[in-house]
C-alpha positions in Angstrom: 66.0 92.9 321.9 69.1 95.1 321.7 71.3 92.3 319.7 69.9 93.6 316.5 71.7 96.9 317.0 75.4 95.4 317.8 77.5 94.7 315.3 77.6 91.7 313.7 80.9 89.8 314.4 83.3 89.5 311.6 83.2 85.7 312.0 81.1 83.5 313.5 80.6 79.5 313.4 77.7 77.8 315.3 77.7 74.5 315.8 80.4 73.2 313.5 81.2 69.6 312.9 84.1 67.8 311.1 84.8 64.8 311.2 87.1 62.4 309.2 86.5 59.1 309.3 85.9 57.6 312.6 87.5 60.9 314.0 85.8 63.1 315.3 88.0 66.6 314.6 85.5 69.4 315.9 82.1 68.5 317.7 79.7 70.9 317.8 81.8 74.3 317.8 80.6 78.0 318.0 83.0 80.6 317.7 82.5 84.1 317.6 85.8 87.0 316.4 85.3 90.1 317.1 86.2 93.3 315.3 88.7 95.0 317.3 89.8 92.4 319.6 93.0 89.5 319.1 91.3 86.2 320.0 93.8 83.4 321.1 93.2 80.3 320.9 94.7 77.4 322.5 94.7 73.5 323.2 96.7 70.3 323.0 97.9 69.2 319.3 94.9 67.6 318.2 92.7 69.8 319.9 90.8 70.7 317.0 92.5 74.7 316.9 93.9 73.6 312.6 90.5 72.2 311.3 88.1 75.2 312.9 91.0 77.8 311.3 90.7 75.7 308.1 86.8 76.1 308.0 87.0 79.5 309.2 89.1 80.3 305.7 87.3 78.3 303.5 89.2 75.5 303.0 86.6 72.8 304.6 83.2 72.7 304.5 81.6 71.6 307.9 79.7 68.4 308.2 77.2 70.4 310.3 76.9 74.1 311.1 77.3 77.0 309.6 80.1 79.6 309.3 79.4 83.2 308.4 81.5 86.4 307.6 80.0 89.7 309.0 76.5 88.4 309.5 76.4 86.6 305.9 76.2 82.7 305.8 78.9 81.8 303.7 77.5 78.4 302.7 78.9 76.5 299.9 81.1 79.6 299.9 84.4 78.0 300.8 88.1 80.3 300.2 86.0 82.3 298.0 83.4 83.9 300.5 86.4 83.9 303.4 88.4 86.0 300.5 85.5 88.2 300.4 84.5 88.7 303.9 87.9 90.1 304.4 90.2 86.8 306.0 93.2 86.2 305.5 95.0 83.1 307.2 99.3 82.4 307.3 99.4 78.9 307.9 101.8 76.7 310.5 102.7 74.9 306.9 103.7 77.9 305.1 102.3 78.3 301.7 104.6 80.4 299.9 105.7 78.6 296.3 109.7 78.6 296.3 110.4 78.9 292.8 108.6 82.4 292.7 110.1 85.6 293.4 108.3 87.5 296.9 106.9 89.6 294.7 105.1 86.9 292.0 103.8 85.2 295.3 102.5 88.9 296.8 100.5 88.6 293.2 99.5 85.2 294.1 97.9 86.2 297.1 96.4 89.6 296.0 94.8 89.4 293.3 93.6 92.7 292.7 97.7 93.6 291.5 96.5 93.7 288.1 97.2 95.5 285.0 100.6 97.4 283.8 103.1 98.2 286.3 101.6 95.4 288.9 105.5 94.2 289.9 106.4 97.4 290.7 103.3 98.4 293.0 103.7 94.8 294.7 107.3 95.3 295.8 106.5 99.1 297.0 103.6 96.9 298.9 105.6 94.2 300.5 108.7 96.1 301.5 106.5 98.7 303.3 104.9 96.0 305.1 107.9 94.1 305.8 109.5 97.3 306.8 106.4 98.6 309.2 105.8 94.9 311.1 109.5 93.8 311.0 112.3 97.2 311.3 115.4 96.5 310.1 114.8 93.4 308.0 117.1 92.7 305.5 115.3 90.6 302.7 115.5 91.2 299.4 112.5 91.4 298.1 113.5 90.6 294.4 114.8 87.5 295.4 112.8 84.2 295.2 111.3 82.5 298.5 113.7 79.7 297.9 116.9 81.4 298.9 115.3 82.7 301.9 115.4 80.7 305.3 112.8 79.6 307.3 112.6 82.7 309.7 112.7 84.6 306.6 109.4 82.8 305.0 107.7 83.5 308.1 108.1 86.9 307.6 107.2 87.4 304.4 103.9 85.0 304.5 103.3 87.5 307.2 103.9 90.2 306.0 101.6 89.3 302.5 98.7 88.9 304.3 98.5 92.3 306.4 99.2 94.1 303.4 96.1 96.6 302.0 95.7 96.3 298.2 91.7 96.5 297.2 90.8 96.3 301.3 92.3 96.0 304.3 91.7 92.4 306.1 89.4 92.3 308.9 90.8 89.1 310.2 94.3 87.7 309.8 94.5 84.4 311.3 98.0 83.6 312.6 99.0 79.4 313.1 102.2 79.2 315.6 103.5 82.5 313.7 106.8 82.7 315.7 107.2 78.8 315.2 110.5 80.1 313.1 111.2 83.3 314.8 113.5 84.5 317.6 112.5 86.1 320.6 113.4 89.9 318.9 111.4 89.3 315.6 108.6 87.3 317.9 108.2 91.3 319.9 108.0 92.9 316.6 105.4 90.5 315.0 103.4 91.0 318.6 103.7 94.6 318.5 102.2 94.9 314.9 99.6 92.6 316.0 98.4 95.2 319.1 98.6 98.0 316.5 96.4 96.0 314.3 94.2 95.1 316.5 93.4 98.8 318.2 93.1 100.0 314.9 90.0 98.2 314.5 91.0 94.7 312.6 90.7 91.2 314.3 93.7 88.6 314.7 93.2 85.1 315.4 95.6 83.8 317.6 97.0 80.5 317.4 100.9 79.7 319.5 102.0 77.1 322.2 103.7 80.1 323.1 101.7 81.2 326.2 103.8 84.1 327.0 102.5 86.0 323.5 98.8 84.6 324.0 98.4 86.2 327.3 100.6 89.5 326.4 98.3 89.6 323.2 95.0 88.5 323.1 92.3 90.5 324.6 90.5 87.5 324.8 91.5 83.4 324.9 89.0 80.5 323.7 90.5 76.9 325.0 89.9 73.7 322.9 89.8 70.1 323.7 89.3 66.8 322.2 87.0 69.0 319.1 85.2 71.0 321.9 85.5 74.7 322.6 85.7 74.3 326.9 86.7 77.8 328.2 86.0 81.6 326.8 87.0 83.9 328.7 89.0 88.0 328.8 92.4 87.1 328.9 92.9 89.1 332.5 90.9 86.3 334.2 93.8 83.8 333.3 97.1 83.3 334.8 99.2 81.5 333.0 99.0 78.3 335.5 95.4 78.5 335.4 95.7 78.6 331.3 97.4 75.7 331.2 95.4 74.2 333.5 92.1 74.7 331.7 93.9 73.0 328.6 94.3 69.8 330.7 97.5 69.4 331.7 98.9 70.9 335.4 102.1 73.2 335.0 105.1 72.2 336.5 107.7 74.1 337.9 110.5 75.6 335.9 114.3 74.5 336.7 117.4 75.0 335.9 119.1 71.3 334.3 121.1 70.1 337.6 124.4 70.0 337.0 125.5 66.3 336.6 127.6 64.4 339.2 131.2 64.0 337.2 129.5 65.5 334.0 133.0 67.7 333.6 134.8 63.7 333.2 132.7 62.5 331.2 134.1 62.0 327.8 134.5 64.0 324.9 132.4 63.1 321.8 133.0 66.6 319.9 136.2 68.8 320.1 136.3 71.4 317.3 138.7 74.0 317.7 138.1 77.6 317.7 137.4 78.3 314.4 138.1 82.0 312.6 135.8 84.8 314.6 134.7 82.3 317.2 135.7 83.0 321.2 135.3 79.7 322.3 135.7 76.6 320.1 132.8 73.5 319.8 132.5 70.7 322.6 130.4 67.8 323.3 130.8 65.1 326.0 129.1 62.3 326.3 125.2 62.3 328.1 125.6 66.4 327.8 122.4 68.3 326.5 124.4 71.3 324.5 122.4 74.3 323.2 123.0 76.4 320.7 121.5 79.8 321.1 121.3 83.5 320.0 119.1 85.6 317.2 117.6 83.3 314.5 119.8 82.5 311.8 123.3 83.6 313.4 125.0 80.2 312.3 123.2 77.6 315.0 121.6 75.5 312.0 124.9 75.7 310.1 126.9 74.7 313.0 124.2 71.8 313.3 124.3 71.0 309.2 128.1 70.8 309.4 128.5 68.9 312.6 125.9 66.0 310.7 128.5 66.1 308.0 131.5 65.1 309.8 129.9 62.3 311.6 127.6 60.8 309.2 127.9 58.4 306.1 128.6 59.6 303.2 126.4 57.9 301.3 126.3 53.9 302.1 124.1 53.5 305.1 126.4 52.6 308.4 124.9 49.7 310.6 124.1 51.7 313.3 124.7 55.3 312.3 126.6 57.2 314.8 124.4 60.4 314.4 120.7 61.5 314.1 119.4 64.8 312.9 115.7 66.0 314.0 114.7 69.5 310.9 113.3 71.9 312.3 112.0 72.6 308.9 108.9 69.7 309.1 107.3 70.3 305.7 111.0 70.7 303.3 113.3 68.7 305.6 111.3 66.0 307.9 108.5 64.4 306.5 107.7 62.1 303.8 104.1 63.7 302.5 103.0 60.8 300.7 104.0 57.9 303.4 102.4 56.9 306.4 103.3 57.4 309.9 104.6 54.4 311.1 107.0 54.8 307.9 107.7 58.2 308.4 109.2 57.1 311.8 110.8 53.4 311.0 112.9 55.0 308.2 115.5 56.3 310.7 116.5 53.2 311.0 115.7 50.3 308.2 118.6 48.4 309.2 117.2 47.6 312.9 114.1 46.3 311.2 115.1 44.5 308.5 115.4 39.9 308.3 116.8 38.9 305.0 116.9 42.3 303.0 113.4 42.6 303.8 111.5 44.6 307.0 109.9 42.4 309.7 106.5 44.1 309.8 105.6 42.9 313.1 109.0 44.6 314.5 108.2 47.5 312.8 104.5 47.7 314.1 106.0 47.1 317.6 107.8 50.4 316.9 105.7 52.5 315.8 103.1 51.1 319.0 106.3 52.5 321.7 107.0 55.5 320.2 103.5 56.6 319.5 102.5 55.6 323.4 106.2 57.8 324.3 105.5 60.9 323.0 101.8 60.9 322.8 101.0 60.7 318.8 97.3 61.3 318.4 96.3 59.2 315.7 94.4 55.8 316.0 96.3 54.3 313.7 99.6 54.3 312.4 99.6 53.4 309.4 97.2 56.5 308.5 98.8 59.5 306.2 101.5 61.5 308.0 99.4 64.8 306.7 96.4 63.4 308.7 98.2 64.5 312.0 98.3 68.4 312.9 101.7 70.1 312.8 102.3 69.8 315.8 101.6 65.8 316.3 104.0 65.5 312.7 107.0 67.3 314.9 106.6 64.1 317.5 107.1 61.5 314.8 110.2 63.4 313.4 111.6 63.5 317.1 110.2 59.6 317.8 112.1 58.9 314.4 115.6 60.1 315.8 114.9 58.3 319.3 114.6 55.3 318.1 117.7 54.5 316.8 120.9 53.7 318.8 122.5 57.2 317.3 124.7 58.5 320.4 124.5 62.1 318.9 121.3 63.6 318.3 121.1 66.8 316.7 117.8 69.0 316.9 117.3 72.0 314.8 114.3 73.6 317.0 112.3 70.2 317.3 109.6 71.0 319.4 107.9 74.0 317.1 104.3 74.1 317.4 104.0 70.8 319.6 102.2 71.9 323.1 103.1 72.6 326.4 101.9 69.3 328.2 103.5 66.8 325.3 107.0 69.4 325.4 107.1 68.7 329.1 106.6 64.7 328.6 109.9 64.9 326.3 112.1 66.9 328.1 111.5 64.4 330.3 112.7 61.8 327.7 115.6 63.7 326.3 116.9 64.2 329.8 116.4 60.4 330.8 118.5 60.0 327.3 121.2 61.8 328.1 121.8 60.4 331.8 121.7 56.4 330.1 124.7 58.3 327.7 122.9 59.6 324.6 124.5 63.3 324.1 121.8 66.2 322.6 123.0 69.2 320.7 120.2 71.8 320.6 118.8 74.4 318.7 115.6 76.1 320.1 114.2 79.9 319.5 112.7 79.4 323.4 114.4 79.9 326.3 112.9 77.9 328.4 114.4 74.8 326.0 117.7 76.9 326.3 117.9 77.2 329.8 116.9 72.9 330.0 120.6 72.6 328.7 123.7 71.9 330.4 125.6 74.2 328.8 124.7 77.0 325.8 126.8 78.4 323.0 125.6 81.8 321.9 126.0 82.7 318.5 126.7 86.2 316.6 127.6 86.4 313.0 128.1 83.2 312.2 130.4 82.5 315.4 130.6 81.6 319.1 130.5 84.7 321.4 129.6 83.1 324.4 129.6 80.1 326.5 127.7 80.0 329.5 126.9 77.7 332.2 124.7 76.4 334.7 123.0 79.5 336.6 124.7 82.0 333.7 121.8 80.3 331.5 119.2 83.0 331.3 117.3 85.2 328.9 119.3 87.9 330.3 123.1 86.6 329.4 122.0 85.1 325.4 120.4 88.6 324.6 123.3 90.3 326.1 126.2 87.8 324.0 123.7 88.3 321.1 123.9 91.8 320.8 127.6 92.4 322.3 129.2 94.3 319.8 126.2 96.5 319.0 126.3 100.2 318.7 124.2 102.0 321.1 
C-alpha cells in the first residue's frame, strides 16, 4: 500500500530481453537505480553488464520488457527519452570524435550550448569540471581530443558527462572508467563519484576493479550468463565472497617466485642509462619486466621505442622477433570490420600461409586453441570482432600476440576491462610462457599485475627512478619512486 508514496527510482527495467541471434545477451532482467545511491555492477566479460547499460541509455531496444526513467515508460523512446530522463553514460569504447577540439565535443554532448558565445561558456564548463573531479590536471582544453592520450580521453569523457548545462544528470553510468587511469587519478574519479552520489545523483557502476566497487557502491547487483543472480548492500560482501558470487573462487595473492638461475639467464635487452634515467633498461630471457609509476610518465614510450629497435621495418620477417599487445583496443588493436578469428591469425600470416595463400583449416585450428586458452566467449569465430564485449576483444588482442613464436612480448596494459577469473587464467599463461623462455615486458595501471613481475622499473618524467625487486615490489615503494622528488 505504501509503494505509491516512495519515490519512483530514476531507472528501472523489468524483465528485459536481448538477444542476438542464437545468443541470448540478457534473459529476463529487472534492475532498479536509485537516487542517491552508486549501484555497482559486476560479472564475467559476457555477463550481460554492456548490453543492460546499452538499453538503459537508449541505444537498444529490448526484445521483451520495459525500461522506464523516473516512473515514465520510455518505450520506443531510445537515446532520446534516456537524454531526457536525466542519463548520461561514458562508455568502455570512448566516444569522443578526435578531430574536434574538447570544447566542439562538450557541444556535441550538451546540446543546450546554444546561441552566441556557446565556446566560451563550454570551456568555462569543462575546465571547472575537469578541475573539481580531477585537481591538478593539466589538459588543455583548446586542444583537440586527438593530441591527448588515452588517460587523458578518460578524463575528459568524464568529465563532459557530469557537467550541469540545462540540468544536472541524475544518473551517469560509468563502463571500466579507470580502464586508462592510474591509481592517483582512479582516487580522484572515486572521490567525485561519493560526492555525487551524497548529493543526491545516482552512478552506475561498472569495473573489474573490485577494490573501487566495494569502496564505492552503496549497493552491488552481480550478473551471469544474461541473469541478474545477487543484489545485495555492498557491507554484506567481502571481497572473496564477491568474487565468489560471480563464479569464479579467489585465489591467493603472491609475490612472482624468484626463479632458480633467473640472474644467468641471458640478456635479450641492455639499453644503457639514458639522460635523466637512474638505472638503465634490461631484459633477460623468460623474465616478466614491468614498467610502472603514474599514468603517462614514459612506460608506453619506453614500450613504443623498444618495438622499434627490434621489429621490421617494413618487410614482414619470418618469424618476427617481437610482438606488441595496445593497450589502446579501439585505435591501436582491433580490426572493426574483420572477424575474430582474423583479428587474431593476423599476428602471424606467415605461420598460416601454403603457396602465398592461408590454409584455412590451420587457421581455424587456431583460432579453436586460443579461443579454448583464454576463454573467448563467442560461439563462433568467424563472428564480427565488435560482437564480443570489451573485455572478450582485449583476449583476442592478447591470444593474437601468443600465438606467434615472438620471444619478446610487449604489453601496454593488456588486460583492461577483462575480469578477474579470465586475468587469473592468463597470468597463469604468461607465467608458463616465460619459464618455457618467452620474456614479457609489462605495462599495467594495477598493482596486483605489477607486483606478478619479476622485476619493476618505476618511471617519473619520462625516466627510470627506480628499480625494485622481488619483496621491494609493492604499492608502497612505486608510489614512493613516483613521487620522489615532490615538494611537500
Amino acid at each position: 500500500m505504501n509503494n505509491s508514496l516512495e519515490p519512483q527510482p530514476v531507472v528501472a527495467a523489468r524483465g528485459v530481453r536481448v538477444a542476438f541471434g542464437a545468443v541470448t545477451a540478457l534473459d529476463g532482467v529487472d534492475l532498479d537505480i536509485r537516487a542517491g545511491e552508486a549501484l555497482g555492477l559486476v560479472g564475467h566479460n559476457g555477463a550481460g553488464k554492456s548490453t543492460i547499460v546499452n538499453v538503459i541509455n537508449g541505444g537498444l531496444t529490448p526484445h521483451q520488457g520495459t525500461i522506464s526513467y523516473g516512473g515514465v515508460d520510455a518505450a520506443g523512446g531510445g537515446v532520446a527519452a534516456a537524454r531526457a530522463g536525466g542519463v548520461r553514460c561514458v562508455f568502455q569504447e570512448l566516444s569522443l570524435c578526435p578531430n574536434l577540439t574538447i570544447v566542439e565535443n562538450t557541444r556535441l554532448m550538451h546540446q543546450g550550448l546554444t546561441g552566441f558565445g556557446w565556446r566560451k561558456r563550454a570551456l568555462t564548463l569543462i575546465r571547472a569540471k575537469l578541475d573539481e573531479v580531477f585537481p591538478a590536471n593539466r589538459i588543455d582544453c583548446t586542444g583537440t581530443v586527438g593530441e591527448l592520450s588515452i588517460a587523458e580521453r578518460q578524463m575528459v569523457e568524464i568529465a563532459i558527462n557530469f557537467i550541469e548545462v540545462t540540468e544536472a544528470p541524475r544518473l551517469v553510468i560509468l563502463d571500466e572508467p579507470t580502464s586508462s587511469l592510474d591509481a592517483s587519478l582512479a582516487e580522484q574519479l572515486m572521490a567525485h563519484v561519493r560526492r555525487f552520489v551524497a548529493a543526491g545523483g545516482s552512478v552506475l557502476l561498472i569495473s573489474h576493479i573490485l577494490g573501487e566497487i566495494l569502496s564505492t557502491s552503496t549497493r552491488i547487483v552481480v550478473m551471469k550468463d544474461g541473469k541478474v543472480v545477487v543484489t545485495k548492500p555492498v557491507a554484506d560482501f567481502t571481497a572473496k565472497s564477491l568474487v565468489e558470487a560471480m563464479g569464479s573462487v579467489i585465489k591467493e595473492k603472491t609475490h612472482a617466485a624468484t626463479r632458480t638461475g633467473a640472474n644467468a639467464a641471458p640478456l635479450v635487452v641492455d639499453l644503457p642509462v639514458a639522460p635523466g634515467s637512474a638505472f638503465g633498461f634490461a631484459a633477460r630471457k623468460g623474465e616478466i619486466v614491468g614498467l610502472a609509476g603514474l599514468g603517462g610518465h614514459g612506460q608506453t614510450d619506453m614500450l613504443l621505442s623498444l618495438y622499434r629497435a627490434r621489429s621490421s621495418n617494413w618487410r614482414p620477417q619470418r618469424p618476427e622477433e617481437i610482438a606488441f599487445v595496445a593497450g589502446d583496443r579501439s585505435l591501436n588493436g582491433t580490426f572493426p570490420l574483420w572477424s575474430i578469428l582474423r583479428n587474431l591469425s593476423i599476428g602471424d600470416l606467415g605461420a598460416l600461409s601454403r603457396l602465398f595463400a592461408i590454409d584455412r583449416d590451420r587457421e581455424d585450428a587456431l583460432g579453436a586453441d586460443w579461443k579454448a586458452k583464454t576463454a573467448i566467449r563467442t560461439p563462433d569465430m568467424h563472428n564480427p570482432i565488435l560482437s564480443l564485449s570489451g573485455g572478450n576483444q582485449q583476449k583476442v588482442l592478447f591470444a593474437r600476440a601468443l600465438s606467434t613464436p615472438a620471444a619478446i612480448v610487449l604489453m601496454d596494459d593488456p588486460m583492461r576491462g577483462v575480469d578477474i577469473g579470465t586475468k587469473q587464467d592468463v597470468y597463469a599463461i604468461l607465467r608458463s610462457e616465460a619459464e618455457a623462455g618467452r620474456t614479457f615486458v609489462w605495462y599495467s595501471t594495477e598493482m596486483d599485475e605489477i607486483c606478478l613481475c619479476d622485476r619493476v622499473y618505476v618511471f617519473r618524467d619520462g625516466v627510470i627512478v627506480a628499480e625494485l625487486k622481488g619483496e621491494e615490489i609493492s604499492e608502497e615503494h612505486v608510489l614512493a619512486a613516483s613521487f620522489s622528488g615532490e615538494a611537500a
